[in-house]
C-alpha positions as CSV (number, residue, x, y, z in Angstrom):
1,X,15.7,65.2,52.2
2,X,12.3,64.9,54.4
3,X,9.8,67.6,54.1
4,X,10.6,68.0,58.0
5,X,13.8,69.3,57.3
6,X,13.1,71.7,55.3
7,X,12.1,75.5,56.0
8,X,9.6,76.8,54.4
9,X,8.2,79.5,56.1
10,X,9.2,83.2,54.7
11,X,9.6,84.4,58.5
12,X,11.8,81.6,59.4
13,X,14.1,82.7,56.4
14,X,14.3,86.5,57.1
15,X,15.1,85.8,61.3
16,X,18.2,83.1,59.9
17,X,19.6,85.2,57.5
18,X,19.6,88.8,59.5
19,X,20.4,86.5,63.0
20,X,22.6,83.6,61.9
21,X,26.5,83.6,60.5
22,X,26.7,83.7,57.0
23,X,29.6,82.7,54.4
24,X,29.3,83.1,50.5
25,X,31.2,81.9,47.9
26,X,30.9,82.8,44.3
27,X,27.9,80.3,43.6
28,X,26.1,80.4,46.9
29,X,25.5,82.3,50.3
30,X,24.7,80.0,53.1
31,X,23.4,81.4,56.6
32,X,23.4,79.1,59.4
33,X,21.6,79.4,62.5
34,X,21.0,76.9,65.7
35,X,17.5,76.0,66.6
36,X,15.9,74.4,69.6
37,X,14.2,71.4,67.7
38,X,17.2,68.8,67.5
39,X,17.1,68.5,63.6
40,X,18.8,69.9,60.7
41,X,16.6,72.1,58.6
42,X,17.3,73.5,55.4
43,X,15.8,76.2,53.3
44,X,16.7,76.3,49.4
45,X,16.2,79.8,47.3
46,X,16.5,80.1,44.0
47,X,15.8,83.6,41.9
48,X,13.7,84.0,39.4
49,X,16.2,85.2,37.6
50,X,17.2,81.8,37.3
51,X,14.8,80.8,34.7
52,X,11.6,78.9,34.7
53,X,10.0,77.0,37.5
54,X,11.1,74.0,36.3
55,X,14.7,75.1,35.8
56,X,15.1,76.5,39.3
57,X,13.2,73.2,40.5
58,X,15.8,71.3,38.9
59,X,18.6,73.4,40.7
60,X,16.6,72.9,44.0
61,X,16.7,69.4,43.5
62,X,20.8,69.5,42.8
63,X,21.2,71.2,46.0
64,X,19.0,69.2,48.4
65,X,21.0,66.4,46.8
66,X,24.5,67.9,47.7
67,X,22.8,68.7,51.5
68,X,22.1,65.3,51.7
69,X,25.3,64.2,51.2
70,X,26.7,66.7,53.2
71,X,25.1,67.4,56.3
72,X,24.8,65.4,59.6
73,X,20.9,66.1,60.2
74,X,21.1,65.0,63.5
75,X,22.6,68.7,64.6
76,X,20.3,71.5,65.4
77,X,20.5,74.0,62.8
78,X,18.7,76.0,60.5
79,X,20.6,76.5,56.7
80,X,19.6,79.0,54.1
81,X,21.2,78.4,51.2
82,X,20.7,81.2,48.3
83,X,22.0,80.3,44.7
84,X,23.6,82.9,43.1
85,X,23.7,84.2,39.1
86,X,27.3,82.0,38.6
87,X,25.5,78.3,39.7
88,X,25.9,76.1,37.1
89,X,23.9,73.1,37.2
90,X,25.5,70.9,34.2
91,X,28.8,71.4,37.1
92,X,27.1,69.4,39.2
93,X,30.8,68.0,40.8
94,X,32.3,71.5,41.3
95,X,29.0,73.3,43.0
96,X,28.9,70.4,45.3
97,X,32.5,70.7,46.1
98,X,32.1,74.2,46.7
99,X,28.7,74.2,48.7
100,X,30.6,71.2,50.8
101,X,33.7,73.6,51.7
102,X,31.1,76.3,53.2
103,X,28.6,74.0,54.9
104,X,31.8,72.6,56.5
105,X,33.5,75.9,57.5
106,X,30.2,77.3,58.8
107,X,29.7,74.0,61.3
108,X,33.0,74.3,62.3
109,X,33.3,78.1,63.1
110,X,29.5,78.5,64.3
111,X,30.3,75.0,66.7
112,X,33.3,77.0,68.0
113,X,31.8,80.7,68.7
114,X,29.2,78.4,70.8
115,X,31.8,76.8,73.1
């Protein structure tokens, strides 16, 4: 995933999350909200709960993988994706499958409440 699509900024993750629809499943909690810049963006955070930096760099690197895979970039929406205690990265097939099933229900319902 390009740097561009990524959000970074703490502010931009605070207005998503209170403003935007959000859906959580027992691994993740994904908010999604539409921007005006014509791109997909798509903020990633990991507790430090989690472990080290490299271990919750690892899982950050898992799930931009997965958002590749998954999302059309060429929407307009901003995704925050918080990874929750029961993530497990050596399940690498099943956390897709289940980060998949919410990105997709989330498009679809937040694509519908807009028309």
């Amino acid at each position: 995933m390009k740097k561009i699509n990524r959000v970074t900024k703490s502010k931009d993750f605070g207005r998503i999350i209170t403003a935007g629809q959000t859906k959580t499943s027992k691994s993740f909690v994904v908010s999604v909200l539409q921007n005006d810049l014509g791109y997909v963006r798509v903020g990633i955070s990991v507790s430090k709960k989690r472990g080290n930096a490299v271990r919750r760099n690892y899982i950050k690197r898992q799930v931009r993988s997965i958002c590749r895979s998954q999302i059309d970039f060429s929407n307009n929406y901003d995704f925050i994706i918080v990874i929750r205690q029961n993530y497990d990265p050596d399940q690498y097939a099943e956390m897709e499958k289940e980060l998949k099933q919410l990105i997709d229900h989330l498009q679809r319902s937040y694509h519908a409440s807009k028309d």
